[in-house]
VEXSETI-747411 format. One record per residue (C-alpha): residue number from 1; x, y, z. Coordinates in steps of 0.25 Angstrom, whole numbers, plus 2048, in hexadecimal, padded with zeros to 3 digits. Example, Ala and Ser with C-alpha at 12.3 -4.5 7.8 and 13.67 -1.06 7.14 Angstrom:
2
PAVEX    nr    c1    c2    c3
PAVEX     1   831   7EE   81F
PAVEX     2   837   7FC   81D
***
This chain:
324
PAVEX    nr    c1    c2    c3
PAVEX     1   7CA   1D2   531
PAVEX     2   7C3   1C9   53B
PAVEX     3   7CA   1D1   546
PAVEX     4   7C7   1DF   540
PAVEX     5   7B6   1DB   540
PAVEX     6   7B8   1D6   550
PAVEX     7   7B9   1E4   558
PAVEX     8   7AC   1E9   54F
PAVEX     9   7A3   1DD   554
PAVEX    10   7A8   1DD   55F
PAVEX    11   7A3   1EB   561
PAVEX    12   796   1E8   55B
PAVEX    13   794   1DE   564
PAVEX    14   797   1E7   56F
PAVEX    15   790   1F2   56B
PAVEX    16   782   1E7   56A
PAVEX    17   785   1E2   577
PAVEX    18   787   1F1   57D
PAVEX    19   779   1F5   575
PAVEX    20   772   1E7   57B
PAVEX    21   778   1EC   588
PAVEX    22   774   1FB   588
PAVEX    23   765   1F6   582
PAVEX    24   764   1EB   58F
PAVEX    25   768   1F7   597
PAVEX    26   75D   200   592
PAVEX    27   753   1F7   593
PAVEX    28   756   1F2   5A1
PAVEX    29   754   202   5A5
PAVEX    30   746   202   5A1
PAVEX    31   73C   1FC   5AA
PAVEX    32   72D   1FA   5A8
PAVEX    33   726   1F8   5B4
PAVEX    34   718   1F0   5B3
PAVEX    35   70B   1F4   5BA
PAVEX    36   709   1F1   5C7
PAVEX    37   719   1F0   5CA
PAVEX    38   724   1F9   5D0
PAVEX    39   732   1FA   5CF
PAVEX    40   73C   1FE   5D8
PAVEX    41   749   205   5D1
PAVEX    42   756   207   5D9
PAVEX    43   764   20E   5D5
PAVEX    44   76F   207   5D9
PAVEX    45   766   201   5E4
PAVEX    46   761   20E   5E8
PAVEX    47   750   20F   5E7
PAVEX    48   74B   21A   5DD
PAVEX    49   73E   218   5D8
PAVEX    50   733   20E   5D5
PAVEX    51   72F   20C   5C8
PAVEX    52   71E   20B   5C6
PAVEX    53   718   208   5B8
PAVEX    54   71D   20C   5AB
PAVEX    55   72C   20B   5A5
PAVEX    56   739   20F   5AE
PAVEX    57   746   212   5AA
PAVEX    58   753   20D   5B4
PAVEX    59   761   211   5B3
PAVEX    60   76A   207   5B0
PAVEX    61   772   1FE   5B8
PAVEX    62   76F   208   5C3
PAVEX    63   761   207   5C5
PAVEX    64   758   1F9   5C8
PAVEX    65   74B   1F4   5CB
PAVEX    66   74C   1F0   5DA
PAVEX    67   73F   1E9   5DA
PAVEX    68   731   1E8   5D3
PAVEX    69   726   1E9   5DC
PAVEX    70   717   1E3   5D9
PAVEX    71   70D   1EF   5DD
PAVEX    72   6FF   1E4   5DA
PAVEX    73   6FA   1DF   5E6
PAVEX    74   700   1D3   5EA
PAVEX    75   6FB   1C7   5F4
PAVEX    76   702   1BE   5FD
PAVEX    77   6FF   1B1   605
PAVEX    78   705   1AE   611
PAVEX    79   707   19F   615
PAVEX    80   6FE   19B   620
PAVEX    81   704   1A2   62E
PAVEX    82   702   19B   63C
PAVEX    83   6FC   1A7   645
PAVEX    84   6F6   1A5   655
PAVEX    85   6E8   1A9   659
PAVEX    86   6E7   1B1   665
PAVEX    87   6E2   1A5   66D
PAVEX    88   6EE   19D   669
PAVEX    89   6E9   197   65C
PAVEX    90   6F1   195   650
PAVEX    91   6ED   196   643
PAVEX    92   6F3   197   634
PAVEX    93   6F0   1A2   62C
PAVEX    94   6F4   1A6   61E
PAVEX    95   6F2   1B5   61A
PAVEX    96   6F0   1BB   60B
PAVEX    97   6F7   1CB   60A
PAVEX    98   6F2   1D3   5FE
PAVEX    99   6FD   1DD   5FE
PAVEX   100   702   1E8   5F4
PAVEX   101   710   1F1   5F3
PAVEX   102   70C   1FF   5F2
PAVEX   103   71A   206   5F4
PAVEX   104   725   1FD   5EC
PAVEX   105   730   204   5F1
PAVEX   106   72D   201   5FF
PAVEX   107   72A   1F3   5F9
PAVEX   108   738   1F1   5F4
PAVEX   109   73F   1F7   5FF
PAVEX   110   735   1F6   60C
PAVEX   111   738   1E7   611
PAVEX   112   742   1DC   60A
PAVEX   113   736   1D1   607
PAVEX   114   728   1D7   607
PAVEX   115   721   1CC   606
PAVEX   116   726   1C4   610
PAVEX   117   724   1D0   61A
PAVEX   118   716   1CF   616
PAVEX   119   715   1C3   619
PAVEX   120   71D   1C3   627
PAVEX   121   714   1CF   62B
PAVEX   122   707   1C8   625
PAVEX   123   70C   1BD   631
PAVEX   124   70F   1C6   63B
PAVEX   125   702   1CE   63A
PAVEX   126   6FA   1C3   639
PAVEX   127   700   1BC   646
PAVEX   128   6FD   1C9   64E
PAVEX   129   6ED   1CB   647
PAVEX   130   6EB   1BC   64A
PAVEX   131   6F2   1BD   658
PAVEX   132   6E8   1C7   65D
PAVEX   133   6DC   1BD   659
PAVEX   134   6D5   1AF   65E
PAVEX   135   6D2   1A5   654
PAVEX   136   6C3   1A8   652
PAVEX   137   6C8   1B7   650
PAVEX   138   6D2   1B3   645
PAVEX   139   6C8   1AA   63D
PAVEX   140   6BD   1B4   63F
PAVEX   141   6C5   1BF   63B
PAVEX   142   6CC   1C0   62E
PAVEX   143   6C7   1CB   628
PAVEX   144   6CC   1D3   636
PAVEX   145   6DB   1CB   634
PAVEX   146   6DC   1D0   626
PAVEX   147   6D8   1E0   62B
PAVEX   148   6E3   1DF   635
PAVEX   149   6ED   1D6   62E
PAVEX   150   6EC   1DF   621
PAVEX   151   6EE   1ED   62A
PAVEX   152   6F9   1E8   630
PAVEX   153   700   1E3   624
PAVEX   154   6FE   1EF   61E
PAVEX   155   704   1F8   626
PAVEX   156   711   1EF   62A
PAVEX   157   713   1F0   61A
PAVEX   158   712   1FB   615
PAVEX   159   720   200   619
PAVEX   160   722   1F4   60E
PAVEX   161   719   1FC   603
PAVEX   162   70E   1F1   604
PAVEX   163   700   1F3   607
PAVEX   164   6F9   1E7   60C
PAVEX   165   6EC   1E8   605
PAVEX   166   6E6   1DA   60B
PAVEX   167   6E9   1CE   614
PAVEX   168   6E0   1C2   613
PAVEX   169   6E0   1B5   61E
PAVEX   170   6E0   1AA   614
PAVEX   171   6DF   1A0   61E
PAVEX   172   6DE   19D   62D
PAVEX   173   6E2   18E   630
PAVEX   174   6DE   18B   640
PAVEX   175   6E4   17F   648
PAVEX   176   6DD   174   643
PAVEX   177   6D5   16F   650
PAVEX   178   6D0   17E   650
PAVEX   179   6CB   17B   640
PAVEX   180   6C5   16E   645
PAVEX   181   6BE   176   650
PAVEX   182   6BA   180   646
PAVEX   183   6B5   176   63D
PAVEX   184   6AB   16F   647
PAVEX   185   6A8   17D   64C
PAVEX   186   6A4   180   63C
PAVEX   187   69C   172   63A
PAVEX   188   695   176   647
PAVEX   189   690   183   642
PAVEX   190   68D   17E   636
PAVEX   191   684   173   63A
PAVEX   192   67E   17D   646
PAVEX   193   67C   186   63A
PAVEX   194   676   17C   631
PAVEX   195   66C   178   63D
PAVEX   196   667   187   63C
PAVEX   197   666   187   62E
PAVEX   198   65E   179   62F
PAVEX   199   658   17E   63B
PAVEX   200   653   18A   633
PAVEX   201   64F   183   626
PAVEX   202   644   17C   62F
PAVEX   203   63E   187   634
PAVEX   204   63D   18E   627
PAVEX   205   636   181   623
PAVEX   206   62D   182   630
PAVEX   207   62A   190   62C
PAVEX   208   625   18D   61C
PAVEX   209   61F   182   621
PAVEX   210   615   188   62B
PAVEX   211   613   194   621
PAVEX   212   610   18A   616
PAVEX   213   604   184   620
PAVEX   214   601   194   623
PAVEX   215   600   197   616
PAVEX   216   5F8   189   612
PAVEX   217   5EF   18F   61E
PAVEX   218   5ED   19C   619
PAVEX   219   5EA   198   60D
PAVEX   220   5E0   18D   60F
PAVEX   221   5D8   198   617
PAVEX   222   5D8   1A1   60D
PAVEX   223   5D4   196   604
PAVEX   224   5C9   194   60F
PAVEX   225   5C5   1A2   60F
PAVEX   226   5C3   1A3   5FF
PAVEX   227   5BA   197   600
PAVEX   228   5B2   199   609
PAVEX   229   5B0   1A6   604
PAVEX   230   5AD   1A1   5F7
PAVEX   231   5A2   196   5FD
PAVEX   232   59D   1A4   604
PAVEX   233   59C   1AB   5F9
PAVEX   234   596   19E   5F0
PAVEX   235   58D   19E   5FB
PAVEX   236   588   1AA   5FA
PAVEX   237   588   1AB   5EB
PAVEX   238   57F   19F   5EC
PAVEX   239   575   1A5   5F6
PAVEX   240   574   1B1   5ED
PAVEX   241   572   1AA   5E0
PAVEX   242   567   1A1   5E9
PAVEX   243   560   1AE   5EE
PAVEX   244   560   1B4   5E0
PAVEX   245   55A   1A8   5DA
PAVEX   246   54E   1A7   5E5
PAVEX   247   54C   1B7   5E4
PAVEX   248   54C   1B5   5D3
PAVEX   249   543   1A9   5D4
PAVEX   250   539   1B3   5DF
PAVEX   251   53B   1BD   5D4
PAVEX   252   535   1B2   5C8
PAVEX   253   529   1AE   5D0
PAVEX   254   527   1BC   5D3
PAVEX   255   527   1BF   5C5
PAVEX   256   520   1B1   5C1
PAVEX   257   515   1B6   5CA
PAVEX   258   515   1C4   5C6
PAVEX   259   512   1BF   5B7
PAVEX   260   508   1B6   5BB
PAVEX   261   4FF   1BF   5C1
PAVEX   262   503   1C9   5B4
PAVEX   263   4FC   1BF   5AC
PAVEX   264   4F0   1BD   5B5
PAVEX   265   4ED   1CD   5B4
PAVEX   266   4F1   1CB   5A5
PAVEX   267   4E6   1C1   5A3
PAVEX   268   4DD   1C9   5A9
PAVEX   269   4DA   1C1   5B5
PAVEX   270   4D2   1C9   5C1
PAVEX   271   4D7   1CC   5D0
PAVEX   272   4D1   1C0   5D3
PAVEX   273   4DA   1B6   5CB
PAVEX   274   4E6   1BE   5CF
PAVEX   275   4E1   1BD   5E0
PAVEX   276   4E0   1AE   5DD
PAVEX   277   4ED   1AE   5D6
PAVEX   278   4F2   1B6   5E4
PAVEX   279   4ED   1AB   5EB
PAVEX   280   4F1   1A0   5E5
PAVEX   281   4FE   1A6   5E6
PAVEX   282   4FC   1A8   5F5
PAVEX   283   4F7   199   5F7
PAVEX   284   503   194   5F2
PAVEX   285   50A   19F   5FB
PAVEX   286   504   197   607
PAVEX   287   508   189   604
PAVEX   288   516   18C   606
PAVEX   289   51C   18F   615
PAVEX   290   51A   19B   619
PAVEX   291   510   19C   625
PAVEX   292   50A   1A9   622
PAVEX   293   505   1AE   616
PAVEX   294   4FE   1BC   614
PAVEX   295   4F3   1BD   609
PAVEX   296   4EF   1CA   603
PAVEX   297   4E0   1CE   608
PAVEX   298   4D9   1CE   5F9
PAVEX   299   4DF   1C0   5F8
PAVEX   300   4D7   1BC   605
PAVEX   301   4CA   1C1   5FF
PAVEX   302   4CC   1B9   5F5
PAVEX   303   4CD   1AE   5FB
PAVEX   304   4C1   1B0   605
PAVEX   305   4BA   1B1   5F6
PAVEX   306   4C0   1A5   5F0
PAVEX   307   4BD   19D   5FE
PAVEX   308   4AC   1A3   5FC
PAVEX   309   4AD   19F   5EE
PAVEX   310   4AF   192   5F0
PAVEX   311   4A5   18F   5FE
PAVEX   312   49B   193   5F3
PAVEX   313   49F   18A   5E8
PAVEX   314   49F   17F   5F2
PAVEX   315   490   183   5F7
PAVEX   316   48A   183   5EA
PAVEX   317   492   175   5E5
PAVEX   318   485   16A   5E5
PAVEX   319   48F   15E   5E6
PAVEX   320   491   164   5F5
PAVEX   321   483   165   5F9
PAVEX   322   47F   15F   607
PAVEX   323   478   153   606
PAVEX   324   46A   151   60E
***
């Protein structure tokens, strides 16, 4: 009975390995390729097509995937190269490439180790660009290095489907006694430079301080000006005030006069009283400074009069009477 149940598990067995076998075979012929990523498909070592994004279907057994190529752009850095100036200096430099395959197929089958072409070629080029220039030229001149080296790259590999998008100098290294040379060359300039800055600094210093004394100056003449302006102006505030207090005081005699005399007519008193009040007025006129003083004529009469009135009153006093 044993026997009899052995040729059936042994086909079940086979008939699970065959499905397993047909499944793994199925799935091997299905392909998704990722973003950013090629494939190269060949049959029976013959290229057909190159697979971009999405899912692919191969044949079996005669179809493969050559090779997978990266389409993202991809950087490289070269070791340090030993390159001679063209007044026979040498230096190392070491150069960064930026590089991106645009044509896969030309990628796969153009040259047998594309990187290490670029990288011989990055050398090459670099000796001829740095050939052609002296040593201040090279370290003055990178940006004119990366143009040249870049073009040239470029062109010598695009046979290989790659673009050269960028190549940097990451570093020039000179002979050490040259960097020494540099270095006291540097320190020089920088201590020259410093002098001007200093140099500078004080003159700018000068400059505030002499406006500062301009300024001060400037100011202590305006202040000068105000004031004496001021003092002017007090000055003459003063002599107006004085001018109108004599003129008001002339204005109250005046008026203290007028109201005297008012009071006299008021009273009643005669022409005579008033002339004596005139000349009364006069006398006192006289005993001041002034050397001449004009008098009214009807006040002259009165005093001819006043001068007879008084002869006569002397004449007829008996105490005054000659003695014999």
């Amino acid at each position: 009975m044993y026997f009899m149940d052995f040729p059936g598990v042994f086909s079940a067995a086979l008939i699970v390995i065959l499905v397993i076998f047909v499944l793994m075979v199925i799935a091997s012929c299905v392909k998704i390729v990722p973003q950013a990523t090629a494939m190269i498909v060949e049959r029976l070592g013959a290229y057909i097509g190159t697979w971009s994004v999405g899912v692919h279907f191969k044949m079996p057994f005669i179809d493969r995937v050559a090779k997978r190529v990266n389409l993202k752009e991809q950087v490289i850095d070269f070791k340090p190269q030993p390159v001679i100036t063209k007044d026979n200096v040498t230096m190392q430099i070491d150069t960064v490439v930026f590089f991106q395959i645009t044509d896969p197929k030309l990628y796969a089958y153009g040259v047998e180790n594309p990187l290490m072409a670029i990288e011989n070629l990055t050398a090459t080029t670099l000796r001829n660009i740095i050939g052609d220039l002296e040593l201040d030229q090279t370290l003055t001149s990178r940006e004119l290095i990366n143009t040249r080296m870049r073009t040239q790259l470029d062109v010598a590999t695009d046979p290989w489907g790659i673009k050269v998008n960028r190549v940097e100098l990451k570093n020039i290294i000179p002979p050490r006694e040259i960097q020494d040379s540099m270095e006291k060359q540097m320190k020089a300039e920088r201590e020259r430079r410093e002098k001007i800055l200093q140099a500078e600094g004080e003159k700018k210093s000068t400059i505030l301080v002499a406006e500062g004394h301009k300024e001060k100056a400037i100011l202590d003449a305006q202040a000068e000006k105000e004031a004496a302006i001021l003092r002017a102006e007090a000055k003459k505030e003063a002599t107006i005030r004085e001018a109108e207090g004599q003129a008001e005081a002339i204005i109250k005699v005046q008026q203290a006069n007028a109201e005297g005399i008012r009071l006299i007519r008021d009273a009643g008193a005669d022409e005579a009283v008033i002339q004596l009040r005139s000349l009364e007025a006069f006398t006192k006129a006289a005993d001041g400074k002034a050397t001449k003083i004009i008098i009214p004529s009807n006040i002259q009469g009165l005093a001819g009069t006043l001068a007879s009135l008084s002869a006569i009153a002397k004449d007829g006093d008996p105490q005054e009477e000659p003695k014999a």
